[in-house]
TORZAKE-456539 format. One line per 8 residues: number of its first residue (from 1); their letters; for each residue y, z, x of N, C-alpha, C. Coordinates in Angstrom, 1 decimal, m for minus. Atoms other than C-alpha are relative to their C-alpha. Example, Ala and Ser with C-alpha at 12.3 -4.5 7.8 and 13.67 -1.06 7.14 Angstrom:
# residues 2
1) AS) m1.2/0.0/0.9/m4.5/7.8/12.3/1.2/0.0/0.9 | m1.1/0.0/m0.9/m1.1/7.1/13.7/1.1/0.8/m0.8 .
END
This chain:
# residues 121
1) XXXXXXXX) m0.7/m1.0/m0.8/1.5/5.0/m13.6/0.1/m0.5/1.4 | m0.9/0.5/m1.3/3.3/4.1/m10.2/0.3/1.1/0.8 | m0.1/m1.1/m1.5/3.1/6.8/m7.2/0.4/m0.3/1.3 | 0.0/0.7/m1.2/4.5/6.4/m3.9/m0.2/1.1/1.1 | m0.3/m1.0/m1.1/4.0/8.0/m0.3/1.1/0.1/0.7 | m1.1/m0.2/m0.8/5.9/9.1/2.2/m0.2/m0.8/1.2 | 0.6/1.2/m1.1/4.5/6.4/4.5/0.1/m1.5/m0.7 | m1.0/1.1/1.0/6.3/4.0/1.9/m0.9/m1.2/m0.4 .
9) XXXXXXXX) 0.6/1.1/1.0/3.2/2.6/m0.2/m0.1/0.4/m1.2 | 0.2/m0.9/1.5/2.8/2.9/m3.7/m1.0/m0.4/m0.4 | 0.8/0.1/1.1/0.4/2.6/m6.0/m0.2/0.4/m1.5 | m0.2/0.2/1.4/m0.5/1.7/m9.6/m1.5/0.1/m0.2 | 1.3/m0.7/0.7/m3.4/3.7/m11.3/m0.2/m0.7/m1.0 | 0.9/0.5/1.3/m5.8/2.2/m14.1/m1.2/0.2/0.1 | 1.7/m0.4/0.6/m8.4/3.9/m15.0/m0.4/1.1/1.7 | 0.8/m0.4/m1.4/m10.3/4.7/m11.5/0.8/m0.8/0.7 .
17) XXXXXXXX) m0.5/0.4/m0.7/m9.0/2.4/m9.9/1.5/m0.5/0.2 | m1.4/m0.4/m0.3/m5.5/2.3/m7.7/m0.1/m1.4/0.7 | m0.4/0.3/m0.9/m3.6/m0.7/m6.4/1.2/0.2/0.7 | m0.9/m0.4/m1.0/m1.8/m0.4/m3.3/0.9/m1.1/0.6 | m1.4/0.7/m0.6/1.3/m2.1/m1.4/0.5/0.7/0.8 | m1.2/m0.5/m0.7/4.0/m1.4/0.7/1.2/m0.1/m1.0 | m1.3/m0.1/1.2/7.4/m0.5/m1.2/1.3/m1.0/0.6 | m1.0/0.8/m0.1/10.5/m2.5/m1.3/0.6/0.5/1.5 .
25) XXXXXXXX) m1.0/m0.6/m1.3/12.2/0.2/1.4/m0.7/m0.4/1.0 | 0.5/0.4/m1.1/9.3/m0.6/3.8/0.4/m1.7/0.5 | m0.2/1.5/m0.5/9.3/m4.6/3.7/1.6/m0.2/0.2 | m1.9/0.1/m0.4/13.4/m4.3/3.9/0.0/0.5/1.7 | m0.3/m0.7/m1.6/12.9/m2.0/7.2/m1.1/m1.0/1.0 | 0.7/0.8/m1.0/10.1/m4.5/8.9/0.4/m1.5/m0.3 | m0.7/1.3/m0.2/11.9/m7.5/8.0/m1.8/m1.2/m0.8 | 0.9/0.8/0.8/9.9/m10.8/7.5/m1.3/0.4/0.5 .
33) XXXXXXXX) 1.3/m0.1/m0.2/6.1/m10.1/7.2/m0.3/m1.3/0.6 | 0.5/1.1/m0.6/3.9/m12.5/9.5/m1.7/0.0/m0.1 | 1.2/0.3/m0.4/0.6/m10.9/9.4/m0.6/0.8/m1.0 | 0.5/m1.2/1.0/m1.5/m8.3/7.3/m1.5/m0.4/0.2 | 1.8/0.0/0.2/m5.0/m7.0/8.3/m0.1/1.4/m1.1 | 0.6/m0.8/1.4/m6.8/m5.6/5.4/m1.0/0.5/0.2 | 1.3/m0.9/m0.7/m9.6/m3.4/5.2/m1.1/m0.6/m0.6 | 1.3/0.9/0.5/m13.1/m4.5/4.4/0.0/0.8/m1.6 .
41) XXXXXXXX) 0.4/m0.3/1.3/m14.2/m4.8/0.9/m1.6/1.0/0.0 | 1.1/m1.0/m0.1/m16.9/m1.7/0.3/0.2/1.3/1.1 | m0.1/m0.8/m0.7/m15.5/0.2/3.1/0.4/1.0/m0.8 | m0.7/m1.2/0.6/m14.7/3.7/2.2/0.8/0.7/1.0 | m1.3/m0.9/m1.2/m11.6/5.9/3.7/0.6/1.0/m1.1 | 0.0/m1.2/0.2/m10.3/9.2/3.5/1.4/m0.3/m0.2 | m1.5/0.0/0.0/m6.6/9.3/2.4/0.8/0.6/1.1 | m0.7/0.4/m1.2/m4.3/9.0/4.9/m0.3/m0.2/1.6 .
49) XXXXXXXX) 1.3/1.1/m0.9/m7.2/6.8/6.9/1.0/m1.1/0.4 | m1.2/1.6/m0.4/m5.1/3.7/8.7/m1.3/m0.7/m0.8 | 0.3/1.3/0.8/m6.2/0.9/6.0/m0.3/m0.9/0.3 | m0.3/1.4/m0.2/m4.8/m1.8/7.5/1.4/m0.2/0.6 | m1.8/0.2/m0.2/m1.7/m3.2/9.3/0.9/m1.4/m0.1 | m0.7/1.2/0.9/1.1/m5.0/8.5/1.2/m0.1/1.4 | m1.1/m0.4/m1.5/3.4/m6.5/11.3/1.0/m1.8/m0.7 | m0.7/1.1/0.4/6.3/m8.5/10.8/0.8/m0.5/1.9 .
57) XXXXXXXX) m0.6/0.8/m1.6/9.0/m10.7/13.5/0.9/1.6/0.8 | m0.6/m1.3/m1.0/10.6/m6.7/14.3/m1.0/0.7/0.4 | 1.3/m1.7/m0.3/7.7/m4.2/14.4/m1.5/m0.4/m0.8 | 1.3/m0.3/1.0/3.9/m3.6/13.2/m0.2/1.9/m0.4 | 1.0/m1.7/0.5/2.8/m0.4/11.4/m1.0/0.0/m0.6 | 1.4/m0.1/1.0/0.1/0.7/9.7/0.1/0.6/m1.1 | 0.4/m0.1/1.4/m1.0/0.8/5.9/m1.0/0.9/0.2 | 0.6/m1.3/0.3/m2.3/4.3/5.0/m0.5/m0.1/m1.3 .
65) XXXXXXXX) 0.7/0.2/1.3/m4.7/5.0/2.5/0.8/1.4/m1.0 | m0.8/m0.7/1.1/m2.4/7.0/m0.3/m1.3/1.0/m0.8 | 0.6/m0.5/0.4/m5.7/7.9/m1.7/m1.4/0.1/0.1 | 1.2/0.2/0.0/m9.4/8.5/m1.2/m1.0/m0.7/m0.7 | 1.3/1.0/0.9/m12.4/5.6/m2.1/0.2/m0.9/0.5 | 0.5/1.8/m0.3/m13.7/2.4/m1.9/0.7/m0.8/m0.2 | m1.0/1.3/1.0/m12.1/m0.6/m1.6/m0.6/m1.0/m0.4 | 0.5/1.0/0.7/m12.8/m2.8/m4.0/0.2/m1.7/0.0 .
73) XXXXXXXX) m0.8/1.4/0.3/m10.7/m5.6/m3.7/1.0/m0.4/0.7 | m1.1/m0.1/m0.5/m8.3/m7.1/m1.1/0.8/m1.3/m0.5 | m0.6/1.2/0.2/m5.7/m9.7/m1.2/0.2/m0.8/0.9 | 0.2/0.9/m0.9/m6.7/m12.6/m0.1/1.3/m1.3/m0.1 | m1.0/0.7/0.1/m3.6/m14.4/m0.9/1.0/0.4/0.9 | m0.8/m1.0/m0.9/m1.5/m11.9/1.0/m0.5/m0.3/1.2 | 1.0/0.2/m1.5/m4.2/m12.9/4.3/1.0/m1.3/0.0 | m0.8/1.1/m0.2/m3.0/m16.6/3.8/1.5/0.1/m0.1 .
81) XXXXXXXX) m2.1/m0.4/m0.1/0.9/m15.6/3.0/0.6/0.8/0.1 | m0.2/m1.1/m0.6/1.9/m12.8/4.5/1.3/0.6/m0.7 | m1.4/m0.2/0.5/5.5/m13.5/3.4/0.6/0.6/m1.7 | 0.6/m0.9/1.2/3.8/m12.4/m0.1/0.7/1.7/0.0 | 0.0/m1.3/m0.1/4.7/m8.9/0.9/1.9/0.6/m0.2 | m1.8/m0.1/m0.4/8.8/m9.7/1.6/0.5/m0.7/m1.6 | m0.6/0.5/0.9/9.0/m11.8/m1.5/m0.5/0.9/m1.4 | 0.3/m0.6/1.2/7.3/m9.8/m4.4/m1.2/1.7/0.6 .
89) XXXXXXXX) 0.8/m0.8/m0.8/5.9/m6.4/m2.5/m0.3/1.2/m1.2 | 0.3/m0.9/1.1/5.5/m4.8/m6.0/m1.3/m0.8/m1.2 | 0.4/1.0/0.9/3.8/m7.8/m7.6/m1.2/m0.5/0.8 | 1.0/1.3/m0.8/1.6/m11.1/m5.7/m0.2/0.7/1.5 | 0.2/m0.7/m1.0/2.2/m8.7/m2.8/m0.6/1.0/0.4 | 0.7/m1.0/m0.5/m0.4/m6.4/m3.1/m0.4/0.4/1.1 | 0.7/0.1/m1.0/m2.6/m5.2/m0.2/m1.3/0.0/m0.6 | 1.6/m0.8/0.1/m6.2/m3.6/m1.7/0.2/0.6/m1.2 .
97) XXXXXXXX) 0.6/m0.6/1.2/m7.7/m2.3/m4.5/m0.8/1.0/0.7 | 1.4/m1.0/m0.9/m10.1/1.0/m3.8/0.1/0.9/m1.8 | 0.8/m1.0/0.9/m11.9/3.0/m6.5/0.4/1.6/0.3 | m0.3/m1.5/m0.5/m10.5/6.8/m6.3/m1.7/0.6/m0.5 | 1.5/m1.1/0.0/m13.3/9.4/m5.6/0.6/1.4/m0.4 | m0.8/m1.1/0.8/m10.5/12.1/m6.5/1.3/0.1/m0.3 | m0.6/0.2/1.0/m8.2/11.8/m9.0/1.3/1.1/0.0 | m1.3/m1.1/m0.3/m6.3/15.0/m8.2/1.2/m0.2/1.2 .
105) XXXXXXXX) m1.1/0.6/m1.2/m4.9/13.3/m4.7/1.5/m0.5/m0.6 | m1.1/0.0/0.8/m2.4/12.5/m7.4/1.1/m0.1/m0.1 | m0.6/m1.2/0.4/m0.8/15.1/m7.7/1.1/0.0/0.9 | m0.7/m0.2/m1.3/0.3/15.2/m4.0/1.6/m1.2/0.1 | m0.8/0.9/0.3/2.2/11.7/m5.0/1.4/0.3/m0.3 | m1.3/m0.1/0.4/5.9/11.1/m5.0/0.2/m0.8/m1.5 | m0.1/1.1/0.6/7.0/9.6/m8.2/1.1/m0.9/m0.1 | m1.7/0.8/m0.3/10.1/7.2/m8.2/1.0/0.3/0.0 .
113) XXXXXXXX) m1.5/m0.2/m0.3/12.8/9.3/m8.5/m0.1/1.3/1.5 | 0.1/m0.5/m1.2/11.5/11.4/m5.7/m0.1/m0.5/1.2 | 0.2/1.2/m0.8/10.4/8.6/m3.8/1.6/m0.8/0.2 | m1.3/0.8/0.1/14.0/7.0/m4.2/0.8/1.1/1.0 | m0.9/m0.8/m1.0/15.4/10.3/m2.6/m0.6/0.3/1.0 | 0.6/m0.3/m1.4/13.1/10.5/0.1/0.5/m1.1/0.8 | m0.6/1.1/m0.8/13.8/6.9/1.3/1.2/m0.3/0.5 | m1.1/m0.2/m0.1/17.3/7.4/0.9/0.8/1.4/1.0 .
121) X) m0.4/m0.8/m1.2/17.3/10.4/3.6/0.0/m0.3/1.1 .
END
């Protein structure tokens, strides 16, 4: 299952654990990625906690936590190639892994045809 926010990351549920990204509409609107800090492995954050930020050759913003927990797992491929994010931001271009601590944060989620008409406003 595939959820996105309204701060244009999505995430892909299994099991407990959720990974996260930035969506196609974001990496189109910040152009080429150059940097991406990640958040520590073990940290825990509160949903819609700044994560981590992502800054390309127009702008930097920041990567929101979509959901509450631990993160498990960053990408450290995405540290070394940033541009990971512009060429496959659904795929090789993750950001983090985090363990959900509640499962109902969900709910709150856009799913992709709502998500399609939000970005498109």
């Amino acid at each position: 299952m595939i959820k996105y926010t309204e701060d244009h990351e999505w995430v892909k549920v299994e099991g407990d654990i959720a990974t996260v990204g930035i969506t196609v509409h974001a990496q189109d609107a910040l152009g080429d990625v150059v940097f991406v800090d990640l958040p520590s492995v073990g940290s825990t954050l509160a949903q819609k906690e700044v994560a981590g930020v992502v800054e390309s050759v127009k702008a930097a913003a920041d990567v929101y936590m979509p959901l509450s927990g631990e993160i498990t797992e960053v990408n450290e491929a995405l540290r070394d190639d940033p541009s990971l994010a512009n060429t496959a931001p659904l795929d090789a271009g993750w950001f983090f892994k985090v363990r959900l601590s509640d499962k109902s944060q969900l709910d709150a989620l856009l799913d992709e045809a709502a998500y399609t008409k939000f970005s498109e406003a």
